[in-house]
C-alpha positions as CSV (number, residue, x, y, z in Angstrom):
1,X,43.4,0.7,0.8
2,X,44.6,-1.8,-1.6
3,X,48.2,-3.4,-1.8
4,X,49.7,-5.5,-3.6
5,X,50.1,-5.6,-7.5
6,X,47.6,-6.6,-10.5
7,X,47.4,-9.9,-9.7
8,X,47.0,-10.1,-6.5
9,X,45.9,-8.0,-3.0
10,X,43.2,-7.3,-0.8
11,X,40.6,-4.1,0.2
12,X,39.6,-2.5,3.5
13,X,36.7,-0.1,3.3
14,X,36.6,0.7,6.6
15,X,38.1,-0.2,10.6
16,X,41.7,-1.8,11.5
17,X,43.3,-5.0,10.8
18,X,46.5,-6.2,13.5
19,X,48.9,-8.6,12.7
20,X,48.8,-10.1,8.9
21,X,50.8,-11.1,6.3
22,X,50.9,-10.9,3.0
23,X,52.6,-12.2,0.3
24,X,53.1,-10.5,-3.1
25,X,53.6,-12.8,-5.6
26,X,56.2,-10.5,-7.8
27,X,57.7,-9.8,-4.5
28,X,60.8,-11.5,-3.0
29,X,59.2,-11.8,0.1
30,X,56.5,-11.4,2.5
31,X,55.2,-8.0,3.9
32,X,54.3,-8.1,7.9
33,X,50.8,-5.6,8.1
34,X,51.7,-4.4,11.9
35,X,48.5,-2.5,11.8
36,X,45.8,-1.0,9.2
37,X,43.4,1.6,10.7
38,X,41.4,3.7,7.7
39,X,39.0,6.4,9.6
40,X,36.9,8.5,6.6
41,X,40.0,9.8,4.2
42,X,43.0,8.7,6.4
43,X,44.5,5.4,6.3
44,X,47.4,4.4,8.9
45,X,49.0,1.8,8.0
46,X,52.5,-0.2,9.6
47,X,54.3,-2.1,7.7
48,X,57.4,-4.4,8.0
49,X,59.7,-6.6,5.3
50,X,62.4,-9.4,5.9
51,X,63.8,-8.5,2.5
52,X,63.7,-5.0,1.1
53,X,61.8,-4.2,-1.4
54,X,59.0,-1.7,-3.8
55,X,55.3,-2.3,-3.5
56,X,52.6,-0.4,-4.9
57,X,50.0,1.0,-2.7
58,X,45.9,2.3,-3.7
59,X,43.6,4.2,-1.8
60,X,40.1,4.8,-2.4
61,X,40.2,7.9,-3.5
62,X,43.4,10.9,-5.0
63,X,45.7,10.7,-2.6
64,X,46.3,14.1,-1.4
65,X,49.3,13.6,1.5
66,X,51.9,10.5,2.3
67,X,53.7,11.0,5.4
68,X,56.4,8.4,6.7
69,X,55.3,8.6,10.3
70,X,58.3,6.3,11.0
71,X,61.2,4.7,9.1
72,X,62.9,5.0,5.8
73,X,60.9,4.6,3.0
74,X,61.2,6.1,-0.6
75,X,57.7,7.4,-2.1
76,X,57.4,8.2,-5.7
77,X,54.4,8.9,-7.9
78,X,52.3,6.2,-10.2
79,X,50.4,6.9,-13.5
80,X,47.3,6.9,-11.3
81,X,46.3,9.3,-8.8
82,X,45.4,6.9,-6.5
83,X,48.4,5.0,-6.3
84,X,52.3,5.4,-4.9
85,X,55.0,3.0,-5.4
86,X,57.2,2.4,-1.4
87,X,60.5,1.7,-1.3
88,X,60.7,-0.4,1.9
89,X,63.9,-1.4,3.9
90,X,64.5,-4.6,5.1
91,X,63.6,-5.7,8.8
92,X,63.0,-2.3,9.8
93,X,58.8,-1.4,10.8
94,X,57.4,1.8,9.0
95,X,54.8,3.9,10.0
96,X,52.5,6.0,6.6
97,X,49.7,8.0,7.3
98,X,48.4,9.1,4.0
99,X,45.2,11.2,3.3
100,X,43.0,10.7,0.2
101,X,39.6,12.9,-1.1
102,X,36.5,11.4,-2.9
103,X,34.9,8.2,-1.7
């Protein structure tokens, strides 16, 4: 899964990551990654803002499914079948569990 935007983010192939930050540079804030668990085509990821706002999100593959697990967060199509744009709300964790095809 990659997040971020084109100049900046980072890639997990495989496994889980707790507890990380990441800060978007066109982003008014940082993003809190709760936890990141990709196992084969599904990728679980929990995420948590200070300040609201949209991110773009990339999987390895066509995303088939996005499902908020927990939270508010608005999901819209990109220009790439790989990608979504979120919508996330200030201080509040969410929970996505999306499933992708190929890779």
């Amino acid at each position: 899964m990659w997040l971020g935007n084109s100049l900046k983010g980072w890639y997990i192939d495989r496994g889980q990551v707790i507890g990380m930050r990441q800060a978007i540079m066109t982003s008014p804030g940082e993003i809190e990654i709760k936890r990141l668990t990709r196992n084969g085509g599904t990728i679980q990821a929990a995420f948590k803002t200070a300040r609201a706002q949209e991110i773009s999100l990339f999987a390895p593959g066509e995303i088939k499914t996005i499902a908020v697990k927990k939270g508010q967060v608005a999901t819209w199509n990109l220009n790439n079948p790989r990608g979504r744009r979120l919508s996330l709300p200030a201080g509040q964790e969410v929970l996505l569990e999306l499933h992708f095809g190929g890779r």
